[in-house]
N, C-alpha and C positions, 0 to 999 in steps of 0.2 A: 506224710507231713501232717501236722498237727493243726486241728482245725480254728477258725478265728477264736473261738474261745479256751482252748484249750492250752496247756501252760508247754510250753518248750519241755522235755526228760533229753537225761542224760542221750538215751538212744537216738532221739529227733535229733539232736545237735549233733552230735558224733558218733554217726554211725558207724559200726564194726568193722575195723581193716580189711581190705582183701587178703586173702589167703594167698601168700607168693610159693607154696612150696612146687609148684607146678614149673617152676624153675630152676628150684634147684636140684629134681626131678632129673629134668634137660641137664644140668651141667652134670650130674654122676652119668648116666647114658653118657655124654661126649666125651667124657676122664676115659672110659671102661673103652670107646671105639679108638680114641688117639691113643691111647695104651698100645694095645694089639696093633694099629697100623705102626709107630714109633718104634715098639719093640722088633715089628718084624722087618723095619728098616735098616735099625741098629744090626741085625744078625745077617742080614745080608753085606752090607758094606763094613762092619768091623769098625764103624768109623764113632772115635770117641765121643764126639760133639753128637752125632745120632742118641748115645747112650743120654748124654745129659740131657738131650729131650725128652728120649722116654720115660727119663727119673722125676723129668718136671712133670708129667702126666699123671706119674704114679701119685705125685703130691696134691693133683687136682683132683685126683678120687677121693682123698681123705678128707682134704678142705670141703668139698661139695657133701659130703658126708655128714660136716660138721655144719655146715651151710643148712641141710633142710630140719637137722635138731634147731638147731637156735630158731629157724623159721617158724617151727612147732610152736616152740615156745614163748616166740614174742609175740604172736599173735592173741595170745592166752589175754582173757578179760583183766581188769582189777579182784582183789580177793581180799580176805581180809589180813595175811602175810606180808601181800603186795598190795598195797593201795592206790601204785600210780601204775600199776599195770606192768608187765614183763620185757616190754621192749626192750630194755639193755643188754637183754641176752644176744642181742646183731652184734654190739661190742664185742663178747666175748669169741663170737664166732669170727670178726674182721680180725682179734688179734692173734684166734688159733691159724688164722692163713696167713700170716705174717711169720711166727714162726716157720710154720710147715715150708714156706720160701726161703726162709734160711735154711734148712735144714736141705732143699734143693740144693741151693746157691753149694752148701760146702762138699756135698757129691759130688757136685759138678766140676768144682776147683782142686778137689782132691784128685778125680780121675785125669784130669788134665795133665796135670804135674805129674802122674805116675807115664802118660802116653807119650808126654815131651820128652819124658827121658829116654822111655822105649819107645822111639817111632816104631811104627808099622804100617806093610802097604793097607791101602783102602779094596774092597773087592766088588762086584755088581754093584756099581756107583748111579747108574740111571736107572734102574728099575727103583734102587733105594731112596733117591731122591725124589721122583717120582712117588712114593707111598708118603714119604715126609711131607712132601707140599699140598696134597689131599688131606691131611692129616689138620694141616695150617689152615688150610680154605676151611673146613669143619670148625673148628678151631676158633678163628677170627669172625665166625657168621653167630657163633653162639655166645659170642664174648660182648659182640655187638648189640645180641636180642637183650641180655640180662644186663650191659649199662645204660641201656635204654630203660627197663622197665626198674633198674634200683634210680633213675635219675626221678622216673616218674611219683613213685609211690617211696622216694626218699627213704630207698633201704640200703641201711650200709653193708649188710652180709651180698645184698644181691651186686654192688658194686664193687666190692671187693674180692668178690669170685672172676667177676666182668673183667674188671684189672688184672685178675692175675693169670685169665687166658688170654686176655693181649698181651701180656708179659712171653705167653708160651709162643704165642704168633710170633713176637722178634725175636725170642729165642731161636725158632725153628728158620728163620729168614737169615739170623746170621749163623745159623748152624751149616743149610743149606748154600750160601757163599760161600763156607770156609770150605766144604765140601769138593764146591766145584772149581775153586781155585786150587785144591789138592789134585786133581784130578786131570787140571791141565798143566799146573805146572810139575807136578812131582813132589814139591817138597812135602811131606809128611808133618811136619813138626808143626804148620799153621794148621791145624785139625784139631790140636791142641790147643793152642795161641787162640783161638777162634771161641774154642769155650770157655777158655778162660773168661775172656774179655764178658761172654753169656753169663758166667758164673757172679761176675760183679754187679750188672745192669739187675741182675733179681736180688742182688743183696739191697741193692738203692729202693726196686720195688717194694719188696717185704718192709723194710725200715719205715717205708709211708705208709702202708698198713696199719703199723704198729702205734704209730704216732696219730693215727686217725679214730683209732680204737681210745687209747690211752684219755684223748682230749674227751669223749664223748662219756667214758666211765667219769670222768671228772665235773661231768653237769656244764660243759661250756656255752658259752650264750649265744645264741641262734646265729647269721652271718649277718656283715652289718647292714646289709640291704635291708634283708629283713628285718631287721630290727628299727631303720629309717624307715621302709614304709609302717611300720604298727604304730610307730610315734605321729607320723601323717595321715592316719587314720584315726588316733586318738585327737588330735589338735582338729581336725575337719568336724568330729562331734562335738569337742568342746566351743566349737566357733558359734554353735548354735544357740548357747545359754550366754551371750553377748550381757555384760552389765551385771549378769546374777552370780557373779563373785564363784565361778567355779572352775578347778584347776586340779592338777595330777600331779604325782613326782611316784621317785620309788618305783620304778618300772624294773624287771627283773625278767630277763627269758633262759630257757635251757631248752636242749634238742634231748630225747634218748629213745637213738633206735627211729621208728616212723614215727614217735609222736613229739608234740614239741608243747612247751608249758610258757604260759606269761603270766606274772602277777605286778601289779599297780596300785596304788592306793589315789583311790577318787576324791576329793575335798568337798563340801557341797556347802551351802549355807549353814550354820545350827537351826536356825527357822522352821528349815524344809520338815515334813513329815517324815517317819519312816517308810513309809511307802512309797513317797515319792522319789525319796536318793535312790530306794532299789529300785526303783521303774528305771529311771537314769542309769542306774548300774548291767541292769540288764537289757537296755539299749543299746550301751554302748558295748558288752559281750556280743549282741548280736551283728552288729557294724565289725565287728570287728572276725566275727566268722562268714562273714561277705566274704570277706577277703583272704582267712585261713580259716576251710571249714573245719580241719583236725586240730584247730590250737586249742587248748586248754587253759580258759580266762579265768584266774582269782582275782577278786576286786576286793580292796577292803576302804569300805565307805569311813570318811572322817569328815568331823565337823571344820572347817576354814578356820574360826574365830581360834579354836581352842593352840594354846604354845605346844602341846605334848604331838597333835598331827606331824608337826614338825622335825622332832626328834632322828627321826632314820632318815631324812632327806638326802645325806650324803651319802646311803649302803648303797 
């Protein structure tokens, strides 16, 4: 921290992201172990819904793949290319796993339709079931660690990998009923029916990926909570200059990737000196990383008196 006298840098205020690739680490390990246990389920029981589990694994290799690049890279500082720094690249990474789920989803739908036509019996159905639900338990503990830590440190790569091994966890949960319902009743043809129904729930998954990505490359503005408290946070400092004619408008936020950006325009007296609106100005940046130590505050001081402050009041 920066001593009484000493002026706030960029590094004091915002210091350097953590480093999340240590997760996405964990989910290619998990992709690489549900692989092997999923495949060597599917080859014991023949059982088609088995397959489409293990095909949604194989997708969780690549996507985790594509997961610790982007993580590489968004962590990267500002440069003089990139000025607002790399984060976006989680975008890119949330909408390669959105594909990559579609591309699940129509394996899955495709083999389905080929087994409904050709039923076939099922073979070692408890020992297979049995490697599938281990598989799930792995599966749903690691899905849980990383939408925990994408909730914490507001990464969209790390939540969208998180999503889409819970996806695999219900996958595997209604793979697993259709299984056992094969198994006590005989009919063969819900084995099929069963993935199907698996084939569409990832199609729904993937589509909110993609729309989650899509809004973030677009610069969309923070959630409206947050964006109510920054405004109750800016009106709590303003309360303080009671009578001396000072006011805001022009408030403006974007999220991209873990970092999030506000700008505002300050109004102050013309009177005031320059030094003192930026004392003001950068009072109220730091009230205001109280409360978001990662946001990124642009303030643009204006005189009150002057007609032209007014101009953009409605952007």
């Amino acid at each position: 921290m920066p001593g009484p006298t000493e002026k706030p840098t960029l590094s004091t205020r915002h210091p350097a992201p953590e480093d999340l690739t240590r997760y996405a680490w964990l989910s290619i390990a998990t992709a690489i172990a549900t692989i092997l246990l999923k495949g060597t389920a599917w080859w014991l029981t023949d059982s088609v819904g088995l397959l489409s589990d293990a095909a949604e694994s194989s997708v969780n290799l690549v996507a985790a793949v594509v997961a610790l690049v982007a993580l590489r890279v968004a962590i990267k500082p500002p440069d003089r290319k990139h000025n607002f720094g790399h984060s976006k690249a989680e975008y890119f990474s949330a909408a390669v796993e959105g594909v990559m789920i579609f591309i699940a989803a129509a394996v899955i739908l495709m083999a389905s339709v080929r087994r409904f036509l050709d039923p076939s019996p099922l073979e070692n159905v408890g020992i297979g079931l049995a490697i599938a639900i281990l598989a799930s338990v792995l599966n749903g503990t690691v899905a849980w660690v990383l939408l925990r830590a994408g909730k914490k440190h507001r990464s969209i790569t790390l939540v969208a990998d998180g999503k889409h091994l819970l996806t695999d966890v219900w996958t595997s949960v209604g793979v697993v009923v259709g299984v056992i319902l094969v198994w006590l009743t005989g009919w063969e043809r819900l084995d099929p029916i069963i993935a199907f129904a698996v084939g569409v729930n990832i199609l729904v998954t993937g589509w909110g990926l993609l729309r989650a990505s899509t809004a973030g490359l677009m610069d969309g503005s923070l959630p409206a909570e947050d964006n109510a408290r920054i405004v109750g946070v800016i009106e709590t400092f303003i309360a303080r200059f009671e009578g001396e004619d000072v006011h805001y408008h022009a408030i403006r936020t974007r999220e991209s990737g873990h970092r999030r950006f506000m700008e505002m325009h300050l109004l102050v007296p013309g009177i005031w000196t320059v030094k003192r609106g930026h004392d003001v100005a950068e009072d109220l940046t730091d009230a205001l990383l109280v409360e978001y130590p990662d946001l990124r505050v642009h303030l643009h001081l204006e005189p009150v008196e002057d007609p032209r402050s007014y101009e953009d009041i409605g952007i």
